[in-house]
Legacy VTK file of the C-alpha trace (Angstrom):
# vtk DataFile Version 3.0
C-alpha trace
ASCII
DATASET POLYDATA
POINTS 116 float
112.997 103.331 102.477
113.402 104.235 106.126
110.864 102.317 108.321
110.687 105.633 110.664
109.464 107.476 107.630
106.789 105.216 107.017
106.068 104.896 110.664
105.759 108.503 111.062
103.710 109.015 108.244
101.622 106.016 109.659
100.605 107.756 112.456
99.407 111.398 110.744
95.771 112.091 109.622
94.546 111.699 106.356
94.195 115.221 105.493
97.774 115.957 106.694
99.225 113.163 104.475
97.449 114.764 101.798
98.633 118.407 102.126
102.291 116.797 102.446
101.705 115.082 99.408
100.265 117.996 97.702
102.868 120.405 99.353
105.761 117.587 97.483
104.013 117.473 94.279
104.026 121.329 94.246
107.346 121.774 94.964
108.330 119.637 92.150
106.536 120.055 89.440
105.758 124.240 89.900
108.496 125.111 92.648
105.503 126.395 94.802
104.013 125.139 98.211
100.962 123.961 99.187
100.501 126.812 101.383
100.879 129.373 98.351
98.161 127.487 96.676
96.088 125.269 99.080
93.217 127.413 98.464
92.757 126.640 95.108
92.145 123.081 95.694
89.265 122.177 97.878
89.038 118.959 97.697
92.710 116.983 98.372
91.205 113.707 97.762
89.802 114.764 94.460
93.460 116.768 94.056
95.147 113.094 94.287
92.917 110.604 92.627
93.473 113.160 89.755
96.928 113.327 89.954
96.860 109.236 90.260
94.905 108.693 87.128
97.062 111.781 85.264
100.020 109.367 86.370
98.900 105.908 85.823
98.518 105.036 89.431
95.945 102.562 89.232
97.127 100.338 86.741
100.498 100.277 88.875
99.008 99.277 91.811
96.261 97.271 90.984
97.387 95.263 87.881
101.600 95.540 88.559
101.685 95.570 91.993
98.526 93.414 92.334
97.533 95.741 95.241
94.109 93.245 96.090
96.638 90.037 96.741
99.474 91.967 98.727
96.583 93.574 100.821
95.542 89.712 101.815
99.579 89.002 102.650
100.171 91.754 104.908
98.153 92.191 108.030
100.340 94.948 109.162
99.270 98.240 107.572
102.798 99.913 108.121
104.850 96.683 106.493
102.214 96.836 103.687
102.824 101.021 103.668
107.082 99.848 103.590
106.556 97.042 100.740
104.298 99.239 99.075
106.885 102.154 99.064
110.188 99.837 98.201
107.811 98.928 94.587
107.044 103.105 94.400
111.052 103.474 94.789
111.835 100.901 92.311
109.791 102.634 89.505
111.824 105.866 90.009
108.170 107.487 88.641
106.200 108.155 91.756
107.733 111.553 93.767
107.253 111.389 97.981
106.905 107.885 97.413
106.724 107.166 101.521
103.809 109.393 101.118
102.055 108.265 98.213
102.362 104.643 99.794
100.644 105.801 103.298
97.969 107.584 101.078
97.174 104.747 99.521
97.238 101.791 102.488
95.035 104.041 104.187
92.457 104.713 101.756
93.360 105.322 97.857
94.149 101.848 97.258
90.902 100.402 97.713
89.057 103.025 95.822
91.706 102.995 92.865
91.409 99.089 92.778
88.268 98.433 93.688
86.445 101.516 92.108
84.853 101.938 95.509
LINES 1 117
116 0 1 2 3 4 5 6 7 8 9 10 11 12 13 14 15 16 17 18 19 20 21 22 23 24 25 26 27 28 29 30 31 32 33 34 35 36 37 38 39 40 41 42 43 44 45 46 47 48 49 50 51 52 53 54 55 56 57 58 59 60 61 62 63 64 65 66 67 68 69 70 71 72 73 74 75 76 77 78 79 80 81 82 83 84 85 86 87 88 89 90 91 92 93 94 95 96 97 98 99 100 101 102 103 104 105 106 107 108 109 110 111 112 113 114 115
């Protein structure tokens, strides 16, 4: 994946990683945007930890992936966000995968692997 993706992504807010995310997911699955249907979905966070347990996300990360250990390796959140995103890429599962990997370093991953 290209590290000026990731770095990119690195630097947006949470809520605008989401609505990309969202906005990707929509296109795929429905052909719609996140624009069209934003409004529907108040909560984004709620919007993605549903989508992660609809797609098995947790027991990628946490158990597969062993998200707790990698998160001790890397002390670099946008190397973690890259590694992270290479293991997405590699399962040819995950859509916006550069995305789904920032969403998680900077927050989902600790809630989907340590239920917090």
């Amino acid at each position: 994946m290209d590290a000026a993706q990731i770095e990119s992504l690195m630097g947006k807010p949470e809520q605008e990683l989401l609505l990309q995310w969202y906005d990707e997911e929509l296109k795929r699955t429905v052909g719609g945007s996140a624009e069209d249907l934003v409004s529907t979905v108040g909560d984004l966070r709620e919007a993605f930890l549903n989508w992660s347990a609809q797609v098995n996300l947790r027991d990628v990360l946490c158990r597969h992936w062993d998200y707790r250990s990698k998160k001790k390796e890397f002390t670099n959140a946008l190397q973690f966000a890259s590694a992270l995103c290479d293991f997405l890429v590699a399962l040819k599962g995950y859509p916006s995968p550069a995305t789904v990997a920032v969403i998680v370093v900077q927050w989902a991953g600790d809630k989907l692997c340590d239920g917090s």
